[in-house]
N, C-alpha and C positions, 0 to 999 in steps of 0.2 A: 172693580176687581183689581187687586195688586199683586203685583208679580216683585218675585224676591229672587235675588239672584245666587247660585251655587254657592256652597260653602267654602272658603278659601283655605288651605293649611297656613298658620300663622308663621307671618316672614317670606311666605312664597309669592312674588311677578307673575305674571303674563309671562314676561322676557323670559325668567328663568326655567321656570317649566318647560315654555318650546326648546333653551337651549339644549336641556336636560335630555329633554325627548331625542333633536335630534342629533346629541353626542351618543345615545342608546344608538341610535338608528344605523349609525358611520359607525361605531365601534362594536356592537353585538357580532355582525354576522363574519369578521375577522376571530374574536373569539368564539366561534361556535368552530371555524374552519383552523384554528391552532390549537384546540380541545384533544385534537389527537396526538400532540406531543407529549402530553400525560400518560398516557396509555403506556402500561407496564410492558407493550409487546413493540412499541416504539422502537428498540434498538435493534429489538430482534429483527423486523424486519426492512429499516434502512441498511442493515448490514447484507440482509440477501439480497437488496436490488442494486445498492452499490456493486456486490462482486459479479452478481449477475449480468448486469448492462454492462461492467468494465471489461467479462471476456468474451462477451459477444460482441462488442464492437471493437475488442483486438484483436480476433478473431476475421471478421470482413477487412478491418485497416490492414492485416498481415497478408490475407489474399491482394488485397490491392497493390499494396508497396515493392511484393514480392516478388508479381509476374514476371517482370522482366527480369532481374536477379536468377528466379527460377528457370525462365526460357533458354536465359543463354549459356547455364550450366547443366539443364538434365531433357533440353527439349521440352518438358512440359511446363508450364503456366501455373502451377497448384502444387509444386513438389515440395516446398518452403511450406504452404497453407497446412497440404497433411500431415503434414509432422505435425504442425502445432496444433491442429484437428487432433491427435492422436492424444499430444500434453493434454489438451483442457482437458479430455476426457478421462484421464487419468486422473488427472484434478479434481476431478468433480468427482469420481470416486475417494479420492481422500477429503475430502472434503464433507461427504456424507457421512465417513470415518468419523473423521474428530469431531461432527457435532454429537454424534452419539457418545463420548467419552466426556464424564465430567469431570470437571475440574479436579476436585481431589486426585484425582489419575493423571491428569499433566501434571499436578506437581511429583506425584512421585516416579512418574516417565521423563522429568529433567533430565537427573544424573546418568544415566544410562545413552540418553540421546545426547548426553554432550561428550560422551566418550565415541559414539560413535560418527561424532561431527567432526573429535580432533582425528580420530583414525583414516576416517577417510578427506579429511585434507591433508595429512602425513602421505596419504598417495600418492599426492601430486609428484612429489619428489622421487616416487620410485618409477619406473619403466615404463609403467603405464599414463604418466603425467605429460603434458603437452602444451605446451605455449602456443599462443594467441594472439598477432599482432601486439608480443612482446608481454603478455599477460600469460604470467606459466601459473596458473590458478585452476587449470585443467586437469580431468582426467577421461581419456577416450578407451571405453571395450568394446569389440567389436564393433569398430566402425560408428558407436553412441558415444558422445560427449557429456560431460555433465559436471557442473562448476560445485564441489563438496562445499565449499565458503557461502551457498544457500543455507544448509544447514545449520552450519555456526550461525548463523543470523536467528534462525530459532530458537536453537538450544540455548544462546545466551543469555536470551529475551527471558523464557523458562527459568533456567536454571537461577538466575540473579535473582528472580522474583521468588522462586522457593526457599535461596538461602536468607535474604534480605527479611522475608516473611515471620523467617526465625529467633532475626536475630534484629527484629524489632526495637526491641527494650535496648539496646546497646547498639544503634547507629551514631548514637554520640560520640560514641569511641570508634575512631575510622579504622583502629587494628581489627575489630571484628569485622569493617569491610573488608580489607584489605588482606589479607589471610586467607579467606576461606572463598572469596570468586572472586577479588583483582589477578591474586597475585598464580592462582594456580590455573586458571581457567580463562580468565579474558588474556592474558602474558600470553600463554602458551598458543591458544586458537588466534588470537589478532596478531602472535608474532609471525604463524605459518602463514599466515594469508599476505601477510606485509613481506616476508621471505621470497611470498612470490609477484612478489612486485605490482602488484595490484591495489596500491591509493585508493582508489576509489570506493571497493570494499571496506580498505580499514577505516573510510571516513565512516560507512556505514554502521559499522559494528561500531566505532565511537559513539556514536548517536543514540544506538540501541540502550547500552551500556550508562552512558549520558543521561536518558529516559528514565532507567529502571532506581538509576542513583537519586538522583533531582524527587521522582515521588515517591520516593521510599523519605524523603526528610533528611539526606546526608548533608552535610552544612555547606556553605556557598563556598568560602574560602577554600576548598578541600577543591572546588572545580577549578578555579581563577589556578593553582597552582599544576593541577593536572593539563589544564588548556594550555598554559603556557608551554610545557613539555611536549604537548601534542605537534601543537604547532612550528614546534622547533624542527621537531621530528617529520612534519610534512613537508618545510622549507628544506631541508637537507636533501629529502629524496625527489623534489623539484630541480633541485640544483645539480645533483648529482645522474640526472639522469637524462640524455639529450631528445626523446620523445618527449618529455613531459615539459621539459624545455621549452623546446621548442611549441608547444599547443598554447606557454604562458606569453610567449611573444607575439604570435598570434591572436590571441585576448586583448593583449595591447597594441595591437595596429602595429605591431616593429614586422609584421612577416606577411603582407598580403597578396602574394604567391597564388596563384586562380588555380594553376596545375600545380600545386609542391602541397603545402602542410597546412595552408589556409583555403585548400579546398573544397572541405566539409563544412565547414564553419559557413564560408561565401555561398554555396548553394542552398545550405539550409535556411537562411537568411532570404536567399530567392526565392524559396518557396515558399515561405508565408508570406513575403510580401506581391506572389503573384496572387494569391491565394482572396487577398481583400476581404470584403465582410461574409459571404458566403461560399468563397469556393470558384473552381473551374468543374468541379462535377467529380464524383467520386470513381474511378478508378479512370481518370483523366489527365494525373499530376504528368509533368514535361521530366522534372528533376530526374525521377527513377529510371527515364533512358540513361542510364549509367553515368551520368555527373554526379548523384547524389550518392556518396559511399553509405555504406548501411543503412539504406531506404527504410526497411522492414527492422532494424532494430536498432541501436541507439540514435538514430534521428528520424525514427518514425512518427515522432510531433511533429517533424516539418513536415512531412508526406499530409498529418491529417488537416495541418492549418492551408497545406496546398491544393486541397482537393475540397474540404468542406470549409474553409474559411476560419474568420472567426469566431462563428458561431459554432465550428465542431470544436476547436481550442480550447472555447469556455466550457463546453459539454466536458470535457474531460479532466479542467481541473476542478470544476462543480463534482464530477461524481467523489474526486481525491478529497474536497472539503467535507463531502459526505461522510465518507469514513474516516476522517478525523471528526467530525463531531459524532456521527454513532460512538467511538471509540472512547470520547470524552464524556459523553452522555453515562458510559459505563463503568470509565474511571470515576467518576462521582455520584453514582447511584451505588453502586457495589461493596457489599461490608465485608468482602471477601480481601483481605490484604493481599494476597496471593495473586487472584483476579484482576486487582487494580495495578499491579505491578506490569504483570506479564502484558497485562492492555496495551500502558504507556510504550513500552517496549517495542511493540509490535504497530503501533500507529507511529511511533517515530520511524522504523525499517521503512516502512513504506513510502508515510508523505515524505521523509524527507529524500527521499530516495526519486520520487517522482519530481519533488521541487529540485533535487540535481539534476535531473534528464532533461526536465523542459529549460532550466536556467542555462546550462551548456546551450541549447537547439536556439534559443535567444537572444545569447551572448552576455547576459548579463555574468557568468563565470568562465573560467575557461572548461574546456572540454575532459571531462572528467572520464569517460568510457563506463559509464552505468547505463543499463536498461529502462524503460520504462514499466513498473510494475503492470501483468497484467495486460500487457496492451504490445510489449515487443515480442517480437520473435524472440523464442529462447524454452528450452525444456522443462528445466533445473529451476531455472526462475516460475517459472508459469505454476508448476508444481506446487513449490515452497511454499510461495506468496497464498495460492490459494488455500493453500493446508493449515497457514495462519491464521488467516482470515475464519476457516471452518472452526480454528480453535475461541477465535471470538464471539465466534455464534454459538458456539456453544455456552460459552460466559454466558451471556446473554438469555439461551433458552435455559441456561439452567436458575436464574435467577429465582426467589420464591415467588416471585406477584407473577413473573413471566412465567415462569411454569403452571403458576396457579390458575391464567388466564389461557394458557394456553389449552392447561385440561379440560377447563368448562366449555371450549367452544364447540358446539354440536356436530356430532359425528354424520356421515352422512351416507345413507340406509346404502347397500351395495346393491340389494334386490327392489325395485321398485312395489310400491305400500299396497297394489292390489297384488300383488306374488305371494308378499308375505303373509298378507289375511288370511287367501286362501291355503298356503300351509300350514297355516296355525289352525283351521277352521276340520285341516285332513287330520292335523296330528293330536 
């Protein structure tokens, strides 16, 4: 009796076959667990767990950072907390808002919201306007704060993307930029804000602006000559002004003053470096006994790398890269030209916004007086930022495959299936 052996496919090893096999084996179950970056509801909902986890954990960082700040100004421990207990929740009510609004309704809600971004930063300057450790970018009623130049941050974002949208066919000719949102609308809102002596903002709203120009297709030379004007324009109000001055000497090792102007800079720097890979334990930081000025808001990265380490550090700029790639996931899916504008826009506001706050807290820039999105203490901010964000998720849910996917998903019975038998069986 003879025995024959299996049939071979022609050209095919032993060797090749098992390699075959076990390069299937090492790389299948990687793509079976990135199969879900396909999924048309992908953005949709990296963008809710991003804004999600980033105001609940500004949220507990803000009660941590704050108590003592709190205690030794109103007696209670939480008085800083509930106010910004009070923000998210207003946030999350607008937030609920603009996902229910779509898109075609933001663009035609730009122009109206950018008149009334410039009116009330024209505030500042009347009676009711109030400077801020040298920052008159405020307006306070009754005993409530709230910085109007949140707003410009949106409406610029909006509004640049509805005009740009329009005027598509003719960005080669930078007079149809330049005319209808440089020169009446970003002039006018970045001059107020720059009026009131607040850099830091105007770098913002540069960037926004920056964003919306760059993906709309306006030509490169057109930046390179703007840049250079920008930045001439930030060296003079550096020079000119001995706060700001003095934070660039500080940056450069000419001012290391422990009690004077290198203060903030010195302890922040102590507190992630007490801080090591994990932390001293959350609401356990040393700094916030009143060495570390603005604990709970513009150097509350150092509070969370002082208490959770560098493991909380990464958590937070991991969630920031989240919402830059959802953001970009939906600049590049989206045939919405409008959509893809106002995106870029609104992911520049933030990351770059966020990469200011931690770069100051680090030293890698000088201390620029920006918040951290979403995660400092602050109203106006917590607000805004969320409201944008809701405007993204909207993008997002309104998209056709996402909305598409979102309607097939099974609804889920409110009355349990023997309740409903038997009144279907009465009726």
């Amino acid at each position: 009796m003879s025995t024959t052996a299996p049939p071979r496919r022609p050209g095919t090893s032993a060797a090749t076959r098992t390699a075959g096999s076990l390069r299937a084996r090492s790389i299948g179950p990687w793509s079976e667990r990135l199969r879900w970056l396909e999924n048309p509801t992908t953005t949709y909902y990296l963008l809710i767990i991003a804004l999600s986890v980033l105001v609940t954990f500004g949220l507990i960082m803000v009660m941590s950072a704050s108590a003592v700040v709190s205690l030794a100004a109103t007696r209670s421990a939480y008085s800083v907390f509930r106010g910004q207990l009070i923000y998210a929740v207003l946030g999350t009510l607008g937030v609920l808002v603009a996902v229910r609004i779509p898109p075609h309704v933001w663009k035609r809600l730009a122009l109206p919201l950018m008149f009334v971004a410039i009116a009330s930063q024209a505030m500042v300057f009347s009676p009711i306007g109030v400077c801020v450790q040298g920052n008159c970018n405020w307006i306070e009623i009754a005993g409530l704060r709230a910085q109007p130049s949140e707003i410009v941050k949106l409406a610029l974002a909006l509004l640049g993307a509805a005009i740009l949208t329009k005027k598509r066919l003719l960005i080669g000719q930078f007079r149809h930029v330049l005319v209808p949102y440089i020169v009446p609308f970003v002039a006018i809102s970045g001059g107020l804000v720059l009026y009131g002596e607040d850099l830091g903002t105007v770098l913002i709203l540069a960037a926004i602006v920056g964003a919306v120009l760059w993906s709309a297709g306006v030509r490169a030379r057109y930046f390179a000559v703007a840049g250079a004007a920008f930045a001439a324009l930030a060296v003079a109000m550096v020079i000119y002004s001995p706060n700001r001055l003095g934070r660039l000497d500080v940056w450069l090792g000419r001012n290391t003053d422990p009690f004077g102007s290198a203060r903030q800079s010195i302890h922040g720097r102590y507190a992630l470096a007490d801080g090591g890979w994990f932390g001293v334990g959350l609401g356990r930081s040393r700094e916030k006994w009143q060495w570390l000025p603005e604990p709970h808001n513009d150097f509350i990265f150092a509070i969370i790398g002082e208490e959770l380490g560098l493991a909380g550090s990464l958590l937070v700029i991991s969630l920031f890269l989240l919402i830059a790639y959802a953001s970009y996931r939906l600049v590049m899916k989206s045939d919405d030209m409008f959509v893809r504008l106002a995106t870029a826009g609104i992911m520049a506001w933030i990351v770059i916004q966020a990469m200011m706050n931690i770069g100051s807290v680090i030293g890698m820039i000088p201390i620029i007086g920006v918040n951290l999105p979403l995660v400092s203490s602050g109203g106006s901010s917590l607000i805004m930022t969320m409201a944008a964000l809701g405007i993204l998720i909207s993008f997002a849910r309104h998209e056709p495959d996402c909305a598409a996917a979102l309607a097939a998903r099974p609804k889920r019975a409110v009355l349990p299936t023997r309740v409903r038998q038997s009144l279907r069986r009465r009726g």
